[in-house]
N, C-alpha and C positions, 0 to 999 in steps of 0.2 A: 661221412663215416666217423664213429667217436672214436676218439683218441686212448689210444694202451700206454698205461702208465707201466714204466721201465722199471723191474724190481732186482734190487741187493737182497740176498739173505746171508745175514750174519750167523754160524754155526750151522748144524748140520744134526741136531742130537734131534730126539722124540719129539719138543716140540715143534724145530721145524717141519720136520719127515710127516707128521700126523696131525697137525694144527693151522700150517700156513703152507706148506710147496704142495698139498690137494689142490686146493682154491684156488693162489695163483696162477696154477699151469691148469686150469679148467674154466677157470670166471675168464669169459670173454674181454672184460678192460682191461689183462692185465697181462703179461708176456714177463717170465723169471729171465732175468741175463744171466745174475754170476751168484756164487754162493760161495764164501769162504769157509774154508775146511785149511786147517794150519797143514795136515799132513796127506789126508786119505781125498780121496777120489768117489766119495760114499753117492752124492747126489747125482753124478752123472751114470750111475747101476742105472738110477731111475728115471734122471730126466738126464740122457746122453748132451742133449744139445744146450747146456747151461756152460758157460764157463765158470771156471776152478779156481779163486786166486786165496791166496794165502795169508793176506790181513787184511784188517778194515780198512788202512791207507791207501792199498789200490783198488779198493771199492768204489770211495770215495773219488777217486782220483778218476773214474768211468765217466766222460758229461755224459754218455747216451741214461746214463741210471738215474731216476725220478723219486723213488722211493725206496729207504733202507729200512728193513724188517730183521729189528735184534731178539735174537733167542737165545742169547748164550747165557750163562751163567751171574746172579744178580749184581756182581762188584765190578762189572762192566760197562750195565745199562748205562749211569748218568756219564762216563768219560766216551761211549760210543756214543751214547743220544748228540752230545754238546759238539764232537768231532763234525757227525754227521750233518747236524745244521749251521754248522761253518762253514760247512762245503755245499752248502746249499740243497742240502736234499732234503724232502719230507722222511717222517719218521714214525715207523710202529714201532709197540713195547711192549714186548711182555709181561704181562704179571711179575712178582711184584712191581711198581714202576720204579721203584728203588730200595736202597738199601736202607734211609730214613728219610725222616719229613725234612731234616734237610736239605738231603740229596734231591725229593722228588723237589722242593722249592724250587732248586736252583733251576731244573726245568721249567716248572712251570711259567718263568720269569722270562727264560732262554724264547721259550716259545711266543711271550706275549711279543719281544722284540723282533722276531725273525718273522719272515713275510711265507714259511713252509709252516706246513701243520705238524703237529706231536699227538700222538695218540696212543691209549694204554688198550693194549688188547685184551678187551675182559669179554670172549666169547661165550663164558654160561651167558652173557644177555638171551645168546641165541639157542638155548636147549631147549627140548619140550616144553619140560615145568614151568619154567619162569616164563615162556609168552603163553601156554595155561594159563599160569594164575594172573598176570596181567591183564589177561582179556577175562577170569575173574572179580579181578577187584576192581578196573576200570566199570565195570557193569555193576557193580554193586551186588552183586547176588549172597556175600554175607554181609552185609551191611557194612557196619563201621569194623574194621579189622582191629580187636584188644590184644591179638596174641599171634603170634609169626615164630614157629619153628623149624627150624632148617638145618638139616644131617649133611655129611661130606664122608662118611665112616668107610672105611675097608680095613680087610684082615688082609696084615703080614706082619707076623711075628716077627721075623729074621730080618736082618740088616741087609740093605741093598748093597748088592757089591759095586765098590766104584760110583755113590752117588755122594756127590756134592753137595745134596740136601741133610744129605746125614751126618753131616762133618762139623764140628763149634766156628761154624765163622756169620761174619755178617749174611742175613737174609737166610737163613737158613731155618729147618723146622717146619714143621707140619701147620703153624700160623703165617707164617709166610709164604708159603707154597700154597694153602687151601683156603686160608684165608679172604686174601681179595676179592675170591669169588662169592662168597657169602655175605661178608660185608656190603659188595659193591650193588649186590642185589637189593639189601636190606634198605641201601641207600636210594637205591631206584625209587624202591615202592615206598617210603617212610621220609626221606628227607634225612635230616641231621638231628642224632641223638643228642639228649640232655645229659644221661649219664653212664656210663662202660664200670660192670665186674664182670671181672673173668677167673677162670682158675684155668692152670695154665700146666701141663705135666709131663712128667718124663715116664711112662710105664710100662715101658717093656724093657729089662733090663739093660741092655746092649745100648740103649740109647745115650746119647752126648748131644743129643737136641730137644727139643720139646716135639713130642708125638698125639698128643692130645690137648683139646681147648674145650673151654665151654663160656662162652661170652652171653652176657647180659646185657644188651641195650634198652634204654626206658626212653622211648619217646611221646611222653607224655600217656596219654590217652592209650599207646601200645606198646607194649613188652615182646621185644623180640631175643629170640634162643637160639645161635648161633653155637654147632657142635662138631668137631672132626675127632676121630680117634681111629688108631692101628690095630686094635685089636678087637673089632667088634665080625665075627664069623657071619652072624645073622643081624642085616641090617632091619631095623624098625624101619616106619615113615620115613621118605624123605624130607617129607611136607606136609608140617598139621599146623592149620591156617585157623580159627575160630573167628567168628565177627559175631555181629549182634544180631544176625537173623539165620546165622549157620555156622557149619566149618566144610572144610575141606581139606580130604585127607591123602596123599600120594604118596606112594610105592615106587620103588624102579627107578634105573637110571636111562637116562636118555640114549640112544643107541649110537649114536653118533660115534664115536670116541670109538667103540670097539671096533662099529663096522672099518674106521681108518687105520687102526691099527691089524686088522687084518689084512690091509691091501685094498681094501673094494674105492672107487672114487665116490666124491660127493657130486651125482651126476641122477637125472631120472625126477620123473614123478614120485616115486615111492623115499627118497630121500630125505632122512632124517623124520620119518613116520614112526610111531611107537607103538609096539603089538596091542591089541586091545585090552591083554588081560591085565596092561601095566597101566589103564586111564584110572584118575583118580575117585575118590569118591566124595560128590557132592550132596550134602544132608543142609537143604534149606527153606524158607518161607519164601515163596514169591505169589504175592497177590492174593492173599489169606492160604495158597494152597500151599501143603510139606512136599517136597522133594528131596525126593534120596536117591538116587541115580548115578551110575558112570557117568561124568563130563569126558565127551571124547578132547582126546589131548593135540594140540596144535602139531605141525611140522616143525623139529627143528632144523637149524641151517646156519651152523657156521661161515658160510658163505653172507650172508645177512651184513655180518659188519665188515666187510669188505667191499662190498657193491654201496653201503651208505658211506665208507671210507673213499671209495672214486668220488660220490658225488659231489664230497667236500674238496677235494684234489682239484676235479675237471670241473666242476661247475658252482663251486663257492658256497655251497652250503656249509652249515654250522657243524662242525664237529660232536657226532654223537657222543665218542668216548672221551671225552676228554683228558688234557693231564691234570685238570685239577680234581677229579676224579680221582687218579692215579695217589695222587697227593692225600685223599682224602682215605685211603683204604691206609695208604702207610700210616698215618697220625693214628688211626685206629688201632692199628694193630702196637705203635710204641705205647699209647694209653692202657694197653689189655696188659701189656706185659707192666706197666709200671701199678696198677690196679692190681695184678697177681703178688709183685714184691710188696705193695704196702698189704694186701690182705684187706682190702674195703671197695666202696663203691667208689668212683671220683667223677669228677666232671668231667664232658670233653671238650676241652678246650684246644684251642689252634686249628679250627676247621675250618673250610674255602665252604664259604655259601654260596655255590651254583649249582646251577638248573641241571637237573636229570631227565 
């Protein structure tokens, strides 16, 4: 019988409720103990039979708990991450994986010494589009990719009440919140850029953070456009991919996210399936012949990088996400903003060359 790995969830907001307590209390390896909530009783509405405790110290302080999964708010992550692998427990991380390249360092260091794993949870790995165009570009079907554009866009004017994203502090803003995911993707399929512009904005008035980005990476031979904004009603593409023998063009967002936010589980054949009318379209050359066609779009499954996260846990595989990963989305994101104050293109420098 394989062994269920014992989980802590630190906080209790959206992304634990819709991103990680589905999974854990449905993926078979994995059994939630306790969830800290400072004041409210919110996780046991839903999963009654969790225990409640009120800070990471008596989290930590559980032996039966294997693994701490931190959601809380970002000027947390590196003093919860460093807590947690003192006391010997592995560790998920939410996007961003810190609040600078410093901070993510000091993990990334923490982790080479410590005999438990660290890992950044970057679940767009696991959405439609991106295992799409992976099985995409891995097939070559636009040949050489010169050009990767990728949208994050939604409309809301008005200021979230009581969000911590929208407030002037560290990790804060629509680049650190939307960011990672884009990046981290850009890094999947492309490696590590040569050089970062961005322009970087505040546009809706009420704003005290930045609500808009639009990043430029050049890695060599490809140009990729990295874009989030608040105020766009009517999304364009998500996805306009050009190579040398086509493009491919995609629409929609992955269903995932809403169907969890409505309540439904991540459970079923039909999970994380994408209606047909949201498959992308592929316009390309294969074997002298044109095709212009719907490419049907893969399952997505948040579940994905949890089931590859036991593997590494229970059976010693390599860590898909890793922290230097994590590390490598933050340095991007201080380069974008350092690139928007000088007003030019720069290099990027201070990157972790490892394998994606």
């Amino acid at each position: 019988m394989s062994p269920k790995i014992k989980v802590g969830l630190v906080g209790f907001g959206i992304s634990a409720k819709v991103f990680h307590a589905p999974f854990l209390t449905t993926l078979t390896g994995y059994e939630l103990i306790s969830v800290v909530e400072r004041t409210k009783n919110e996780s046991q509405k839903s999963y009654p039979f969790v225990n409640v405790v009120r800070s990471i110290d008596e989290l930590i302080a559980d032996p039966a708990i294997d693994l701490i999964v931190i959601t809380t708010p970002n000027e947390t992550h590196l003093p919860y991450a460093l807590q947690a692998l003192q006391g010997n427990k592995h560790v998920v991380l939410e996007k961003p994986f810190a609040n600078s390249s410093g901070e993510a360092m000091q993990l990334v260091e923490a982790a080479k010494k410590s005999s438990k794993i660290v890992s950044v949870y970057q679940n767009r790995r696991y959405v439609s589009d991106f295992l799409t165009i992976k099985e995409i570009v891995e097939k070559k079907l636009l040949g050489e990719t010169h050009e990767f554009i990728s949208h994050y866009d939604r409309y809301r004017a008005e200021a979230k009440p009581n969000a911590w994203r929208e407030e002037p502090k560290p990790g804060s803003g629509v680049l650190y919140d939307l960011g990672p995911h884009l990046i981290d993707q850009a890094l999947y399929f492309f490696g590590l850029p040569q050089t970062i512009a961005a322009d970087i904005r505040m546009q809706r008035p009420h704003s005290k953070v930045d609500d808009y980005f639009d990043l430029q990476l050049n890695f060599g031979f490809t140009k990729v456009i990295l874009h989030a904004g608040m105020l766009v009603r009517e999304p364009g593409p998500r996805y306009m991919i050009h190579g040398t023998k086509g493009s491919f063009i995609k629409y929609g967002e992955d269903p995932q996210e809403a169907a969890l936010k409505n309540g439904s589980l991540p459970v079923g054949e039909d999970w994380g399936r994408e209606p047909d009318e949201f498959h992308g379209l592929l316009h390309t050359e294969i074997n002298g012949v044109i095709r212009k066609e719907r490419y049907p779009s893969k399952k997505g499954n948040f579940g994905y990088y949890y089931q590859s996260l036991y593997q590494s846990i229970v059976n010693g595989t390599p860590v898909t996400e890793k922290p230097e990963h994590g590390y490598n989305t933050v340095r991007l994101i201080e380069l974008a903003f350092e690139s928007y104050q000088k007003q030019c293109t720069i290099p990027c420098s201070g990157l972790l060359d490892t394998n994606y």
